[in-house]
C-alpha positions in Angstrom: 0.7 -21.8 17.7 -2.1 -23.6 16.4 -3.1 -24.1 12.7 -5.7 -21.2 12.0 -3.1 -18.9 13.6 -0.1 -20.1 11.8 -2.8 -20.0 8.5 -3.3 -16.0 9.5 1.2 -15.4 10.0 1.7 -16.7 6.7 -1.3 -14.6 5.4 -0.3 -11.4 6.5 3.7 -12.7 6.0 2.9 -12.8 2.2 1.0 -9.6 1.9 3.8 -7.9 3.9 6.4 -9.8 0.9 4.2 -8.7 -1.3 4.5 -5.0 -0.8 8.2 -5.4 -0.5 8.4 -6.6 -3.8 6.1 -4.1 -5.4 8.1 -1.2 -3.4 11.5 -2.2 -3.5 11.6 -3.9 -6.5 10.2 -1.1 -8.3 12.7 1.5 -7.2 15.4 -0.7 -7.9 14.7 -1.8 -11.3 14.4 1.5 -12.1 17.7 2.8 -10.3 19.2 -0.7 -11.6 17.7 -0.5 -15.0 16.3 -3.9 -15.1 12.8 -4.8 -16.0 10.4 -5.4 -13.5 9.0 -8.4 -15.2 11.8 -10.1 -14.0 10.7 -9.8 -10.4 8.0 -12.2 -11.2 10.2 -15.1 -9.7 10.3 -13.7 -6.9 6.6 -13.8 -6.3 6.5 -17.9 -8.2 8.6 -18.3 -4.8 6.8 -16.8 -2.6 3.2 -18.9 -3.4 5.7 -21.7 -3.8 7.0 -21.5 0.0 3.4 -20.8 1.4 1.8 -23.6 -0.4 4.3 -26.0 1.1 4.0 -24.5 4.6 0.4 -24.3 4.9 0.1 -28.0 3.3 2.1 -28.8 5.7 -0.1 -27.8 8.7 -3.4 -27.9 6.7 -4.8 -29.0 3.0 -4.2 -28.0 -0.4 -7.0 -26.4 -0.2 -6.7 -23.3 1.6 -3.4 -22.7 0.5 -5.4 -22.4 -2.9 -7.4 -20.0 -1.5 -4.7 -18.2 0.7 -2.2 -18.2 -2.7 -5.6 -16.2 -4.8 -5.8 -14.4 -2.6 -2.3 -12.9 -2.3 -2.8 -13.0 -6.2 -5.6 -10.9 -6.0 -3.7 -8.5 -4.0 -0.9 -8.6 -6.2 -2.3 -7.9 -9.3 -4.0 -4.7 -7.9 -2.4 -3.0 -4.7 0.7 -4.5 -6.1 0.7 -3.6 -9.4 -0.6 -0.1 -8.2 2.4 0.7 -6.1 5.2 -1.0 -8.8 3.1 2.1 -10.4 3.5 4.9 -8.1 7.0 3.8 -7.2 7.7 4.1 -10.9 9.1 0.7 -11.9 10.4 0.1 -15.1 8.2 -2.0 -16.8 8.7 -0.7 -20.4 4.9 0.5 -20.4 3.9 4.0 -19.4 1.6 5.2 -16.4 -1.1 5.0 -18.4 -0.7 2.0 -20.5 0.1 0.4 -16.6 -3.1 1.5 -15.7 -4.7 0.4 -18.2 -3.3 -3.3 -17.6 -5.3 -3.1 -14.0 -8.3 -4.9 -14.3 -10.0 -8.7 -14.5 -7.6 -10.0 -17.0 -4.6 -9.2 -14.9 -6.0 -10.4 -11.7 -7.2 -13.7 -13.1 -3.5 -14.0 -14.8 -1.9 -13.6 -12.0 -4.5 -16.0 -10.0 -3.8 -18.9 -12.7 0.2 -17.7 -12.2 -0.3 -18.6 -8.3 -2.6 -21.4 -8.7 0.2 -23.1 -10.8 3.0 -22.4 -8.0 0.5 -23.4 -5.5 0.8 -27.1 -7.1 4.5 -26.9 -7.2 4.6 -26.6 -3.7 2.1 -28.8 -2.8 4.0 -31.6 -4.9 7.2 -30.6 -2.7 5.5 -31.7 0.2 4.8 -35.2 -1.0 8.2 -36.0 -1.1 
């Protein structure tokens, strides 16, 4: 498999991660009664293990762009289905909905941009 395909695996890996989290981890920290919040480790993983994978096969670079990307899509079609699959994020439906907009997204960004580093640091060892 060559680089720009491997680039396009881990792409649509994450957004497929993505959703899983958003899904399942809102249903469960509602059945489990934990907050949701909490899940946010999971996702520091997640750019975490594709920044060190694609610098592994590429540059820092575009798993920068791949990890805001995923951000992007996790701030909104993520945060839209922890939402509709009722998580429990101590806020209501519409104080969640409220939170959906450019401040989020470019929190969320910065959030990945930071665990993008910490990857990329991993593979200089």
């Amino acid at each position: 498999m060559n680089n720009f395909n491997s680039i396009i695996w881990y792409l649509i890996s994450g957004l497929f991660v993505i959703l899983v989290i958003a899904t399942l981890g809102a249903i469960l920290s509602r059945k489990l009664n934990f907050k949701y919040s909490y899940l946010g480790a999971l996702s520091a993983i997640l750019y975490i293990m594709l920044a060190y994978l694609i610098c592994r096969i590429t540059d820092l670079n575009t798993a920068l762009i791949i990890n805001c990307f995923l951000a992007l899509f996790d701030s909104t079609i993520g945060f839209l289905l922890s939402i509709r699959f009722k998580s429990n994020s101590g806020y209501t439906k519409e104080q969640s909905i409220k939170m959906i907009g450019p401040k989020t997204s470019i929190g969320v960004i910065v959030f990945a941009l930071i665990f993008t580093l910490v990857g990329y640091g991993i593979t200089l060892f």
